[in-house]
N, C-alpha and C positions, 0 to 999 in steps of 0.2 A: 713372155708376152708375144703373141701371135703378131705377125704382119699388119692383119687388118687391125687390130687395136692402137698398134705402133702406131698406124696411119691416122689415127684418130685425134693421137693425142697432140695438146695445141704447140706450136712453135714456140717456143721460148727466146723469144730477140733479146740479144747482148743489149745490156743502157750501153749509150755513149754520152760521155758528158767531157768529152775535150777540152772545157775551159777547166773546170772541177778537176780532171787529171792533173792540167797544166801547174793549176795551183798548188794539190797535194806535190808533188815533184821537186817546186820550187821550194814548200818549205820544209819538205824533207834534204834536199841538198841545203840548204841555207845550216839546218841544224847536224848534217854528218859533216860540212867544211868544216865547219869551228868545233865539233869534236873531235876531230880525227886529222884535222887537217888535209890540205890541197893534195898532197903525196900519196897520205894514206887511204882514201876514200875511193871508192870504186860504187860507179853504178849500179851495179847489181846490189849494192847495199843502199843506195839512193831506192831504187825499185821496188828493195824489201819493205821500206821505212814507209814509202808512197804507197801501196798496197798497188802497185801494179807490175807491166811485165817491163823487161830488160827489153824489149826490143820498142815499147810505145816510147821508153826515154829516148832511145836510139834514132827517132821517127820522127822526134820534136826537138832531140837539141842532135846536132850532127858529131857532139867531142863532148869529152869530158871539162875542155874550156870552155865550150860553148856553152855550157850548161851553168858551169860556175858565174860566167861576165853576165847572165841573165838571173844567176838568182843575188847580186849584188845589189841591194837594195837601190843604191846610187843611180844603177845604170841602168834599173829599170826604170827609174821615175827619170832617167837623162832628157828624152824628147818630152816632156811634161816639163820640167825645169826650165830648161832651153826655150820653149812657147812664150810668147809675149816680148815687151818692149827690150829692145837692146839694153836700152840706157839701165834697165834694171836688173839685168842679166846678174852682175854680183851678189846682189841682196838676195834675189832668187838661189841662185845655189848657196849662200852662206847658211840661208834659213834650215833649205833643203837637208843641208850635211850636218848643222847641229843639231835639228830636232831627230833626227834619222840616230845618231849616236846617244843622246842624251835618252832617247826610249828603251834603247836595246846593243850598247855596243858590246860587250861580253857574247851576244849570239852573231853579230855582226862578218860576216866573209874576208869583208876587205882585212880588219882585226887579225882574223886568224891568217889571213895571207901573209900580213907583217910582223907576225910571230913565227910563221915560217919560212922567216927567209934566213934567217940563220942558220939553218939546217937544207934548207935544198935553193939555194941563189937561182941555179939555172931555170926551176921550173916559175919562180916567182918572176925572176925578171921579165920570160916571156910572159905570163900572165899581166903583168903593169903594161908591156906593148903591147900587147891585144885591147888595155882596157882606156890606153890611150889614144889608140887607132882609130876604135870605136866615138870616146870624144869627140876628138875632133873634126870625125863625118860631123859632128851633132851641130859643134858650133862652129864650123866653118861658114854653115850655111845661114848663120845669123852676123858673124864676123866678118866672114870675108874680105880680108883687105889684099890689095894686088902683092901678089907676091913678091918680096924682094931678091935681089938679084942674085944672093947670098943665102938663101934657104927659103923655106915655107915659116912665116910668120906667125898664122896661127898654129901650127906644129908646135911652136917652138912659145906661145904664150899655153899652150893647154898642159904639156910636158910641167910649164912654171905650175899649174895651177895645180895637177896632180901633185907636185913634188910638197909643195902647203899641204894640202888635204891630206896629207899620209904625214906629215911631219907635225902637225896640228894632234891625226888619232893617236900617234905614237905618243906623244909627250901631255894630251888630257885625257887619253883612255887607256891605255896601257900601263906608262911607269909614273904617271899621276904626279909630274912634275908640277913645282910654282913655277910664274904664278897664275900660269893657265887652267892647271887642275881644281883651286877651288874661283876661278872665274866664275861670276853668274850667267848663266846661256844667255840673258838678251847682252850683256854685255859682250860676250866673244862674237856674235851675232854683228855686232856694228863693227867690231875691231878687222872681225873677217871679213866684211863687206868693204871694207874699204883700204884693205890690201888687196883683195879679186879684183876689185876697179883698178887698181895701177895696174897690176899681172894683164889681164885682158882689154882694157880700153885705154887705156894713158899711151 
């Protein structure tokens, strides 16, 4: 092809579709965490899965934690959950974390997090403080009670309330203990909600 023909022919612009990437990404890590787990998963296999490049992930999440506490179902819908009346704040995240489980906990992150903590402690524990962190930015700012003189407060009810949510998945979604395992969901629903309300407002 000659110069001038080359010059002729039309520009071909890249699509960009940013939200569309973001999405493919999130639920191709969502589906390589719980196969492969937290340890063994490697963005570049995120990338492959996502039909995109290793460096757009690079671009949009800064870590390979970063990417995981984003594609956590939880902690995506956190500021969603957290909106609205204090007073309902329990019942909001109880609803939140059963129906969230009750659809899909087998492909679940947080799931496969708590399956491997068995086998690598160090990288799960930092991952539970990273996803703690995050928390309590969330509901401090709806809690906020003055700090006592003795530690940070809400620290120290979000910590309680993660320590449930993960003690709850393990023993109705994992080793399908009674007599929570054949609980009916609206009924863990009210049981949850009104353990959340002591943990965080009592």
């Amino acid at each position: 092809m000659t110069a001038e023909a080359a010059a002729e022919q039309p520009v071909r612009k890249r699509r960009r579709d940013p939200q569309g990437h973001r999405a493919a990404i999130l639920e191709a890590a969502r589906d390589t965490f719980t196969e492969r787990g937290y340890t063994r998963t490697t963005l570049r296999e995120i990338a492959r899965r996502a039909d995109v490049t290793h460096g757009l992930i690079s671009r949009q999440f800064s870590s390979k934690e970063q990417l995981f506490l984003a594609a956590v179902p939880g902690h995506r819908d956190l500021a969603y959950v957290a909106a609205g009346d204090p007073a309902t704040l329990p019942e909001r995240i109880a609803r939140g974390f059963v129906e969230r489980m009750e659809t899909n906990a087998a492909q679940d992150p947080l799931v496969a997090l708590i399956r491997s903590a068995a086998t690598d402690a160090g990288t799960a524990t930092d991952l539970l403080l990273a996803m703690h962190q995050r928390s309590a930015a969330v509901y401090r700012t709806i809690l906020d009670p003055d700090p006592p003189a003795d530690g940070d407060e809400v620290d120290i009810r979000v910590a309680l309330l993660g320590s449930h949510l993960i003690g709850l998945a393990f023993s109705r979604y994992i080793t399908r203990a009674e007599p929570l395992a054949s609980m009916p969901p609206e009924e863990l629903v009210d049981r949850l909600a009104r353990t959340l309300r002591h943990i965080l407002l009592d």
